[in-house]
Every structure is written in C-alpha cells, then in structure tokens.
N, C-alpha and C positions, 0 to 999 in steps of 0.2 A: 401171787401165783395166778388171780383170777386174773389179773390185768396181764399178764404175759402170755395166757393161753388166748386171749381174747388177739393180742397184737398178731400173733402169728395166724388167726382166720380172716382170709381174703376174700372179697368176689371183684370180679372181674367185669368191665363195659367193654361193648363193641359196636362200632356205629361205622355205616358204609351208603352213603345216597347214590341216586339212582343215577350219576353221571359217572361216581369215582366208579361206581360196579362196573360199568361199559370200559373204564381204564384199565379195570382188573386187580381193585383197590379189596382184598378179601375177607372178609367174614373169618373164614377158617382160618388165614395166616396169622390174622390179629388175637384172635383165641389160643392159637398154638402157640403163639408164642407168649403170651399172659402164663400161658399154665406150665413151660418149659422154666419161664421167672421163678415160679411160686417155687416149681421143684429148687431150683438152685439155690432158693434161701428157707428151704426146708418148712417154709405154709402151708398151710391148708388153705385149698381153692373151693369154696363153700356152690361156689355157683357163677358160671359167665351170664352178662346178660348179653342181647344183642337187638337193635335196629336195623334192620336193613329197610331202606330205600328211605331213610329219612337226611336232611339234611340238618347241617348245627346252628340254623339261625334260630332258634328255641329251641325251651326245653318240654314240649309238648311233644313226648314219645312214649306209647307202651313200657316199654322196657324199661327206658330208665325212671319212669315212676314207681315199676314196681321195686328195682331196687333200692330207692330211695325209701320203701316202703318198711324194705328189707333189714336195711340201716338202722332206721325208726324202733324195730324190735330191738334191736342189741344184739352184739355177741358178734359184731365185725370190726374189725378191727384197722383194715386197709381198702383202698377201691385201686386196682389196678386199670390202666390204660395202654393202649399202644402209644397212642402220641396224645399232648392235651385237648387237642382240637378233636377229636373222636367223640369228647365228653362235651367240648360246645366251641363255636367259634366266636364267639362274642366275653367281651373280657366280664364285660357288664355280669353275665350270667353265671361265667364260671367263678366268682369271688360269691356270688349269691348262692353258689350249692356248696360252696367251701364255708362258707361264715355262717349260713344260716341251717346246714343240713351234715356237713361231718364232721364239725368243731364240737358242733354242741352234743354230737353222741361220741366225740374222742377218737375219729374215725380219720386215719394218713389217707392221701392221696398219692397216688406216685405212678408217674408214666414211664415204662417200660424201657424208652428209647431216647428218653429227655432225662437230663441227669440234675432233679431235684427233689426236693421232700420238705413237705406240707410241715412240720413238725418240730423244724429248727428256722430259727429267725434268716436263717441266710437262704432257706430254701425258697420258703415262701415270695424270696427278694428276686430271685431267680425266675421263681412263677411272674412274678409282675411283667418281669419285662419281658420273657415269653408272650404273654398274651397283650403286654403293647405292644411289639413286632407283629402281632399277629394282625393287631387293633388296623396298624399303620398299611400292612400290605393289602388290606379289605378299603382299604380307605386311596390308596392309591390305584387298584386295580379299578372300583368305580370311577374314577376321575377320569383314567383312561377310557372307560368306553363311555362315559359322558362326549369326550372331546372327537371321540372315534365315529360317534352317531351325528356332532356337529356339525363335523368334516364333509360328513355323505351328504345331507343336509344342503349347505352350502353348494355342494356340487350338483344338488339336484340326483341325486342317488337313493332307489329307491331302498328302504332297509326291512327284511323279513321275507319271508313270504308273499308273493304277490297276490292280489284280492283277483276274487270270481271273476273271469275276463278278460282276464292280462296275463299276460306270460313274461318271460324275460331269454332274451336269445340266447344261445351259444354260440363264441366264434374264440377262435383263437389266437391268443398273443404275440403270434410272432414268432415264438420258440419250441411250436411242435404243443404244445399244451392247449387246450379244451378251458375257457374259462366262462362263468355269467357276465353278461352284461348288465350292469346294476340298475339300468333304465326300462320303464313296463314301456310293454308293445301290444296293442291291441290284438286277441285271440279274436278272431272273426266268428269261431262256434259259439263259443261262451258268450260274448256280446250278443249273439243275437238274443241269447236269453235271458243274458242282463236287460235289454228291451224291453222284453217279452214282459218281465217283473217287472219295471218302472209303470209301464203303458197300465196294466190291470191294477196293479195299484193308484197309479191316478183317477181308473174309473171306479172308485171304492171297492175292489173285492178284496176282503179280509188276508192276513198270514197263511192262516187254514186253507183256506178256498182255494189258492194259490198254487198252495203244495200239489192241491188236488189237483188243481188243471195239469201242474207240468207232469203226474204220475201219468194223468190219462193218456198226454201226448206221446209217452214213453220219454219223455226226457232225462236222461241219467246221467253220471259222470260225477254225482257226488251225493252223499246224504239230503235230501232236501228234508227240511224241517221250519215249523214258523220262524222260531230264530236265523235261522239263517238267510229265512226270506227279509227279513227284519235287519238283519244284519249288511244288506246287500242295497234294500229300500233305504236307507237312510244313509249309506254313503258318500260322500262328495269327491271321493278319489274317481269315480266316472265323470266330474264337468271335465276334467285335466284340470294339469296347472301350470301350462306352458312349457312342459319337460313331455310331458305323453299326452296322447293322444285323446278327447272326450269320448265317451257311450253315449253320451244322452245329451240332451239341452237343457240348458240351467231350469227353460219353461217346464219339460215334464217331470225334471227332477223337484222342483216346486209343487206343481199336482200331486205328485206320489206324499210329499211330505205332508199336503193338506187332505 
C-alpha cells in the first residue's frame, strides 16, 4: 500500500530558454498541461518545478536541483515532463539523471506528449532512441552552420555583427525587398575614432586614460569602457583584408600593439 501511494505522487519539470520564450514556447502551457495529466490519471501533483530562461545543454539549473533534492527525500513516485528535451538535450545527461537519480530512489519518468515509460523494458528502448534522434538532429544542425560560416567565408562575407567602424549597406534584391549586404564599408564617423584610439595608444596612453579623452571630447555613440578600448586596440579587422576597406596602417596598428 506504501508503494502504491508513493506511485501515484507526482512533481512535475518545466524548462523554456530565452530563444524558445521569444517563439512563445510557455512556461504556463507546459505546466497546465503536466497537471491536466496528473488529473486524468487520478495523481497527486506534489509540486511543478520550473526554469525559465535556461537552456538544456546542462544540468546546472536552480530548479531542477532542487527537485532532484526533492526526489532524494522520498515519497515521489513519477517526474512528469512536457517533452524529454525540457528535462535536458543531451542523451549523455538525461541516462545520467535516470540511472543515477530516479532509479535509485524507484522514481518513473514520463513525458506527457512522448508515449514511453521508464519502467518497462520496451520503454526505456523508446527513450533511447528518442534521445538518439535527438543526439543526431544536434549533430546535424551544427554541421550545417559549420558549412553555412564556410561558405561566407569563402566568399569573403562578413559574418555577425560588424566591429566599431564599419557598417554594412542596404540595397535591394531586385524584387521590391530591403536586404544587408554581407561586405563592411567603412563608417567615416566611427573611423575617425577608431584613429583617434589607435594614434593615443601608440603613444602609450593607457585603456583608462582613453575612455577619459573620448568622454571629454563628448564623443558618444556607444558605451566606452577599457575593454572595449582594448577590444578595438587590438583588432586586425581595421588593416582590411582585401574584401573591405583598412582604418589604419599596419605601421600604427603595430605601435598600438607595442
């Protein structure tokens, strides 16, 4: 009777990173729907956890420690999820909170919307290959944007955000659409003040000192900070590299470095 009171207390995980929220990936829906489960199979929902703004490449999260914590005391009997990948994306990790944290306290796993259970040998078999599709679609989608950064690369395209200085044009395709142009083009304002940093640093005045001149000049347009004067002194995207255009000369870019 103690083990049958124990199977039907549940708690529930919820995890939503700070990209799926912007998709409108919900907190609330995955909860509401954890605890609409529990009703229909007549458990008791002991407690939901939840993370928000973390993502499932570890398992280094508030919440889910503390319900691991939770587990640890006894007297849970299931862990509910929306999908398995809420609980972690990595196959590695999720066999490591199943073998080493809810086996040992006699504690089901079971996702809400994925139809298997921790519990019976064919389930478990289920879980595997979930979480090698999972393994393989992580593993392909890096390959692609490996080959996707090559490409630009290759073509001389610049990729990110472009550095203090540079801009990058707008023109359009041809079909009525507004697109970037992936090539920097020298900002003539910015540049002067990319100068303005090389020069003073080649005639030794410190990060600090720096800051200071450009605050006095009123020069604004972005956070100045040591690092970022640091971060601008030591760049070599100013010599060009036969795709855009230089800021400096390789001579004062050498000075600034020494």
């Amino acid at each position: 009777m103690k083990e049958e009171a124990k199977s039907k207390r549940a708690v529930g995980y919820c995890r939503v990173s700070t990209d799926e929220q912007a998709k409108g990936l919900s907190l609330d829906n995955q909860s509401d729907r954890i605890k609409s489960y529990c009703q229909s199979q007549g458990w008791e929902l002991e407690e939901v956890f939840s993370d928000p703004g973390y993502s499932g490449k570890d398992l280094n999260r508030p919440d889910l420690s503390r319900m691991i914590e939770k587990i640890k005391a006894g007297g849970i009997g299931v862990v509910l999820v929306y999908k398995v990948d809420r609980l972690t994306r990595k196959q590695k990790d999720l066999w490591t909170i199943i073998e080493n944290i809810f086996e040992p306290h006699k504690v089901g796993f079971k996702s809400i919307t994925e139809p298997f259970e921790t519990t019976t040998p064919m389930g478990r078999a289920f879980l595997g290959m979930l979480s090698v599709f999972a393994q393989l679609e992580r593993d392909q989608t890096r390959e692609r944007i490996k080959d996707a950064l090559a490409f630009k690369k290759v073509k001389r395209e610049w990729v990110g955000h472009p550095p203090y200085g540079y801009r990058m044009l707008s023109k359009s395709d041809g079909n009525g659409e507004i697109v970037k142009d992936k090539h920097l083009t020298v900002d003539e304002d910015q540049a002067r003040i990319v100068k303005m940093i090389f020069q003073a640093r080649s005639r030794g005045r410190g990060l600090t000192g720096i800051v200071e001149m450009l605050k006095r000049k009123g020069i604004n347009g972005r956070k100045w900070s040591a690092a970022g004067i640091k971060e601008i002194a030591s760049n070599a995207v100013y010599l060009g590299n036969g795709n855009h255009q230089p800021i400096i000369s390789k001579r004062l870019f050498n000075q600034a470095q020494r």
